[in-house]
C-alpha positions in Angstrom: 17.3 29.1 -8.0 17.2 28.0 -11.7 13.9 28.0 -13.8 14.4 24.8 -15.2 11.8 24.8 -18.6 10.5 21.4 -19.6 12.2 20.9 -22.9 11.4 19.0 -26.2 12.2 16.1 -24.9 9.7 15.1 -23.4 6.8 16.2 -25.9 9.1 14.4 -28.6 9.4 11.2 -26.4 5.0 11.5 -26.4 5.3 12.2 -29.8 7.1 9.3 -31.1 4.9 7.2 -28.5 1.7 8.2 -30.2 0.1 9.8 -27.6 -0.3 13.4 -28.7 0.3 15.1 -32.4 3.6 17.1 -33.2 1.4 20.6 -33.4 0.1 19.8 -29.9 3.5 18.6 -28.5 5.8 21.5 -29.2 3.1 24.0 -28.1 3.3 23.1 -24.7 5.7 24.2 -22.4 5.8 23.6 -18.7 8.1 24.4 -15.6 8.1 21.1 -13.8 9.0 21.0 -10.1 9.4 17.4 -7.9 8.8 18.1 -4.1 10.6 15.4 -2.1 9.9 15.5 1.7 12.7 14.5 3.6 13.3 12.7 7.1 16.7 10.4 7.8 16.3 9.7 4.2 20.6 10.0 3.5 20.4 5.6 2.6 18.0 6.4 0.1 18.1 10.1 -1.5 21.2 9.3 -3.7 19.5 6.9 -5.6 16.3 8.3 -6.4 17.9 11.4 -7.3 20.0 9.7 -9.6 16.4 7.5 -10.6 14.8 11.0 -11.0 17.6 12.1 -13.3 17.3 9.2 -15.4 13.4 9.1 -15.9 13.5 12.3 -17.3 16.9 12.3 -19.4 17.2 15.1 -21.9 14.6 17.2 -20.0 15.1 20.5 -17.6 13.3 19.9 -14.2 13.9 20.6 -10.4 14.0 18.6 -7.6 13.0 20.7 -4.0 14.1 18.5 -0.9 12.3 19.7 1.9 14.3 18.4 5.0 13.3 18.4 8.8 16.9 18.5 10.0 17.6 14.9 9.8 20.6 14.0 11.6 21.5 11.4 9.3 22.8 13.9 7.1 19.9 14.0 4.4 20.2 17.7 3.7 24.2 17.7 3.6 24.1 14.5 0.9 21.4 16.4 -0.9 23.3 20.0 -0.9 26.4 17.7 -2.2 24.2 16.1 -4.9 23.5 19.3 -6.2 26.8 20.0 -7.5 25.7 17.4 -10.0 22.0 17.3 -10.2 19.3 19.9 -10.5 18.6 19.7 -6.5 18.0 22.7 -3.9 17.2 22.0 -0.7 15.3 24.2 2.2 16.6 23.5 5.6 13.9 23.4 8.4 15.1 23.5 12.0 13.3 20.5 13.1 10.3 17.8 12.3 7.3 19.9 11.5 5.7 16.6 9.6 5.3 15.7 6.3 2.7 18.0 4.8 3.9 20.9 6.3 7.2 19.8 4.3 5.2 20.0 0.9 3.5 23.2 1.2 7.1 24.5 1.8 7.8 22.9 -1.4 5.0 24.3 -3.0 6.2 28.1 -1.7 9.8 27.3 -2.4 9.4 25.4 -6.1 9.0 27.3 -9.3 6.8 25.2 -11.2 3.7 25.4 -12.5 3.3 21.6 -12.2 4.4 20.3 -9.5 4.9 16.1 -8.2 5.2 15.3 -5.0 7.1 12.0 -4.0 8.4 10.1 -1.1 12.0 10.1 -0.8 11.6 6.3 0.5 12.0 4.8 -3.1 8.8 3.1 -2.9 7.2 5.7 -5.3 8.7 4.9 -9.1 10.5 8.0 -10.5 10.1 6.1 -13.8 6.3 7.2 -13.5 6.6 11.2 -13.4 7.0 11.5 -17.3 3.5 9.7 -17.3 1.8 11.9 -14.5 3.5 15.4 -16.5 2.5 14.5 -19.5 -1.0 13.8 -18.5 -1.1 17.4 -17.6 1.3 19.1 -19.8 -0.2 17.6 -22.4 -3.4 16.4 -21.8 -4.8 19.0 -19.3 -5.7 17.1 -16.4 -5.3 19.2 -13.5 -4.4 16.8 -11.3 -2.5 13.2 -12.3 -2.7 10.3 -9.3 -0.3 7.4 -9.3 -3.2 5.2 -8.1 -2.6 1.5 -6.2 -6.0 0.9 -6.7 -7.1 1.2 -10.2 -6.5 -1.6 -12.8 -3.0 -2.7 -12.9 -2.1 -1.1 -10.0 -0.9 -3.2 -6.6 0.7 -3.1 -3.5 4.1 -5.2 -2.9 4.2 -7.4 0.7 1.8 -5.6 2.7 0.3 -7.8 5.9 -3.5 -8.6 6.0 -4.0 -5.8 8.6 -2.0 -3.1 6.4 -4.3 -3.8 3.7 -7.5 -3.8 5.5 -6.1 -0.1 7.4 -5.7 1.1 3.7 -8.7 0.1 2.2 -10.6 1.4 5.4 -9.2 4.8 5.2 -10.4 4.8 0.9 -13.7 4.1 2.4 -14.4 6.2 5.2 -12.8 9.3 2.7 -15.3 8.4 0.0 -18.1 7.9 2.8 -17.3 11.6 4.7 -15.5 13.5 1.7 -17.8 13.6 -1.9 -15.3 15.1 -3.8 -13.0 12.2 -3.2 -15.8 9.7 -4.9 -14.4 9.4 -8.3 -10.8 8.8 -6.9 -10.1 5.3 -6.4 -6.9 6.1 -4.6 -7.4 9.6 -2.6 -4.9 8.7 0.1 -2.2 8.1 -2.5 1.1 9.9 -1.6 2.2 10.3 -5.3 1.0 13.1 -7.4 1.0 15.8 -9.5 -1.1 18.5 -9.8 -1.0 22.2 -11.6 -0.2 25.0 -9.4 -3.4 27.0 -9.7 -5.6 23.7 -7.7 -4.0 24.9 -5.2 -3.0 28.9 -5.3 -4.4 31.0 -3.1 -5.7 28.2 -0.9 -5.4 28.1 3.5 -4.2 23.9 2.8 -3.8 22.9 7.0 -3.3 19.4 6.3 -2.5 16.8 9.5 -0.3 13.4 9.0 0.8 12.6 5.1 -2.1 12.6 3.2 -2.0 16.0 1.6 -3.9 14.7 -1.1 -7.2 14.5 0.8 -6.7 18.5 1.3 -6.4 19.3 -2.5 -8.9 17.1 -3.9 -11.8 18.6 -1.2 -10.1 21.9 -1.3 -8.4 22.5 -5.0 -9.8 24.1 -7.6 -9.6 21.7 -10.0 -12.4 19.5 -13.0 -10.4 16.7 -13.9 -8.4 13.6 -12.6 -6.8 10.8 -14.2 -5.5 8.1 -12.8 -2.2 6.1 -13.6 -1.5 2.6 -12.5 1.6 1.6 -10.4 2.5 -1.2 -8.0 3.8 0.4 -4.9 6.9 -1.4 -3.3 7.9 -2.5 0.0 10.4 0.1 1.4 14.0 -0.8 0.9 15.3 1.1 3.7 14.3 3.2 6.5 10.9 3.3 9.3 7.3 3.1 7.2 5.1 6.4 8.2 2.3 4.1 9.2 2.0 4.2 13.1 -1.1 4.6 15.5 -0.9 8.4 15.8 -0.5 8.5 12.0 -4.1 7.0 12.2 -5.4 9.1 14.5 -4.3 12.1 12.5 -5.8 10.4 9.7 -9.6 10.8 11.3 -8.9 13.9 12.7 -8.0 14.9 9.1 -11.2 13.7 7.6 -13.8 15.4 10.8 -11.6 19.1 10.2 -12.4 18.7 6.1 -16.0 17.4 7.0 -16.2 20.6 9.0 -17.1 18.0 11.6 -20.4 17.2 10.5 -20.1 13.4 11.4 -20.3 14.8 15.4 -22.4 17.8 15.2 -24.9 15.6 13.0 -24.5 13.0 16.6 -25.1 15.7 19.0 -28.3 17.4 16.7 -29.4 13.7 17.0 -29.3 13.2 20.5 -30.6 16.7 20.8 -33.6 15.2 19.4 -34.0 12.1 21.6 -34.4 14.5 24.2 -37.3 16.1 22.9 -38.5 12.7 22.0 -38.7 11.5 25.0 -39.8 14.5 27.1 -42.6 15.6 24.8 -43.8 11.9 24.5 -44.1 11.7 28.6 -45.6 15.3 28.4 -48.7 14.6 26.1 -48.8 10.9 28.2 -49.1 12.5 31.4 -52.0 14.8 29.7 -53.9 11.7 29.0 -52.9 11.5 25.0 -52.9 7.6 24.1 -49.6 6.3 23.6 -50.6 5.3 19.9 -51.3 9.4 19.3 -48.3 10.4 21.5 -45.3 8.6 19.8 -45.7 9.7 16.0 -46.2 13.8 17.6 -43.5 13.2 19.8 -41.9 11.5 16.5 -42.4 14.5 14.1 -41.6 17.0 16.6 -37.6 15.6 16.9 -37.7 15.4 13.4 -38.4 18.7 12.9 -36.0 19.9 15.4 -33.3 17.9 14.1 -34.2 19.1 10.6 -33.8 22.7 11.6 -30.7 22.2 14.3 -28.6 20.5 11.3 -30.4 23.3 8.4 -28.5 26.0 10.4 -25.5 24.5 12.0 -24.5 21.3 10.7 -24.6 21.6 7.1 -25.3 25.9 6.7 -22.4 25.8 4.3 -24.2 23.4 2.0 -27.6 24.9 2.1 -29.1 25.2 -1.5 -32.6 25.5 -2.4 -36.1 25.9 -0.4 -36.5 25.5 3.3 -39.7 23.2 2.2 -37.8 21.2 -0.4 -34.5 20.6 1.8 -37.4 19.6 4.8 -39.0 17.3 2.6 -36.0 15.4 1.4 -34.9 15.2 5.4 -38.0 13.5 6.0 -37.7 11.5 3.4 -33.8 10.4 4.4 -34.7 9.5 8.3 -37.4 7.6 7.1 -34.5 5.3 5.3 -32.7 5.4 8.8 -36.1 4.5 10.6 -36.2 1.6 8.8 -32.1 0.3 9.2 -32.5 0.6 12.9 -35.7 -1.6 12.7 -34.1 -4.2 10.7 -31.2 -4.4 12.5 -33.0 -4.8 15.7 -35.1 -7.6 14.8 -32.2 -9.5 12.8 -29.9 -9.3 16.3 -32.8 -10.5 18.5 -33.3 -13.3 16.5 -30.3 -14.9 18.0 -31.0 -14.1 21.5 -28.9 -11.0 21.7 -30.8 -8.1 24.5 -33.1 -5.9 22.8 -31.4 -2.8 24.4 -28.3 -4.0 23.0 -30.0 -4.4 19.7 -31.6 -1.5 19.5 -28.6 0.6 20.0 -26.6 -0.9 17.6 -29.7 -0.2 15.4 -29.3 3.3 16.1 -26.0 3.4 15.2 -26.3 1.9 12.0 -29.6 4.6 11.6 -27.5 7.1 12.5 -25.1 6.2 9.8 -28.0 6.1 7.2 -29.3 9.4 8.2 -26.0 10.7 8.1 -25.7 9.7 4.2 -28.6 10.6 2.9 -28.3 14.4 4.7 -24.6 14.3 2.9 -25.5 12.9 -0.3 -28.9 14.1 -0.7 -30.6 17.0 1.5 -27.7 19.2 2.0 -25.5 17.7 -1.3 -23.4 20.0 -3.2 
């Protein structure tokens, strides 16, 4: 497989644009390689090929189609196109998913930028000189076509597609830090320098391979570029109900699965609630004297339960300071649950009902101010 060297072109086009100085322009040189993952994709591959070939006219580049032996013929029409255009294709011997299809690309490709595309033509070609040269040039290490910042949109999309989309943003920023200053993490359109992601174990589930590098990469900076991302012209959209439970799996594995072994540490601790409190009553302690031991002693034990298991990897500083902060977090999530109880009573809803939706929304406090604060990175 050709080397294909990003040529002049390209730092001359930035050049005349503005961007960048002449000295800065022709000093960088870059091996650029486009990842396309590939299932029944043949009514659609042609043309962003072509589209691909266009956007970056007068430059060297390579396009890697990663194909899980569609039987509409997508790797034939590819092999054929690259008689014409700077295409290889890998062959796999069956559908092994969509992420698993980009790390072969990043194996297989010779660049040490790298985009990675759909093949669905709903993610502009027109836009990789802009994502390149915001690394090539500018030394971002990773460039996001982003939906979501200003002047960026979404094309047709239902109510409920939005609101699945929007959820997903959120729950990533709520479970995954590094993800914060990323308005679009689940974005499918990138590029990044090979080095994020070098050397890394990436074990991504579903299509958002994104997720993986930005909590896993090694990278400083991220930019993103606006685009308006179109309905698909042809073909079967990705989205799907398993596709969203591969989503949330995705998210617990790169918590580590915090979320759940922060909810069995906390019900851990109702249990020695409740059975020290009817201990020290059925010595003869008042109740008023009872409840705050009883209190203090699931704290602790849900402080020290979560210090060596749930959040060990994120440890930092001393036992007394990270103890301190927990109390001062649950006492936040102390406070939710009371709220919320007495606002849902107040209608008539049943105090046990209330309560435990309480505790779920204490839980949820407690839970982000162990993340963001006690055991923060």
């Amino acid at each position: 497989m050709k080397a294909f060297i990003f040529s002049k072109g390209l730092y001359c086009w930035a050049r005349q644009s503005g961007i960048v100085s002449e000295r800065a322009v022709e000093s960088t040189h870059e091996t650029v390689s486009i990842i396309v993952p590939t299932f029944n994709e043949a009514r659609n591959i042609e043309q962003l090929i072509r589209r691909i070939d266009n956007a970056l006219k007068g430059n060297s580049y390579e396009v890697v189609i990663v194909d899980d032996n569609s039987p509409d013929g997508t790797a034939d029409l590819a092999e054929r196109l690259s008689q014409n255009y700077p295409v290889r294709v890998v062959r796999r011997p069956r559908k092994l998913g969509l992420s698993s299809a980009i790390l072969e690309g990043f194996k297989k490709s010779s660049g040490r930028i790298m985009v990675v595309m759909d093949a669905d033509l709903q993610h502009p070609p027109e836009l990789i000189p802009k994502l390149v040269e915001k690394i090539a040039v500018e030394n971002y290490d990773i460039a996001i076509a982003s939906r979501y910042v200003e002047g960026g949109r979404v094309e047709k999309w239902s109510f409920v597609r939005r609101v699945v989309s929007k959820g997903a943003i959120a729950l990533a920023h709520m479970l995954l830090p590094r993800t914060r200053e990323v308005m679009d993490p689940v974005s499918g359109f990138f590029a990044i320098k090979r080095e994020v992601v070098k050397g890394l174990a990436l074990n991504p589930i579903g299509y958002k391979m994104l997720l993986e590098v930005l909590v896993k990469g090694r990278w400083r900076r991220a930019v993103e570029i606006p685009y308006t991302f179109r309905s698909r012209e042809r073909g079967k959209s990705k989205l799907s109900v398993k596709e969203v439970f591969n989503y949330v799996k995705h998210l617990l594995r790169l918590t580590e699965f915090r979320p759940l072994k922060f909810a069995i540490v906390g019900a851990s601790g109702i249990l020695v609630n409740m059975g020290l409190l009817y201990f020290l009553v059925l010595l003869g302690l008042p109740i008023y004297l009872a409840s705050p031991i009883a209190i203090e002693a699931s704290i602790l034990s849900n402080f020290a339960l979560n210090d060596v298991w749930t959040f060990r990897s994120r440890r930092s500083g001393e036992w007394v300071w990270r103890c301190l902060k927990y109390h001062l977090s649950v006492l936040l999530g102390g406070v939710v649950n009371y709220v919320v109880l007495l606002l849902l009573i107040m209608p008539g809803l049943s105090y046990l009902i209330a309560n435990m939706v309480g505790i779920l929304f204490g839980y949820l406090a407690n839970y982000l101010m162990s993340e963001g604060f006690v055991w923060s990175k």
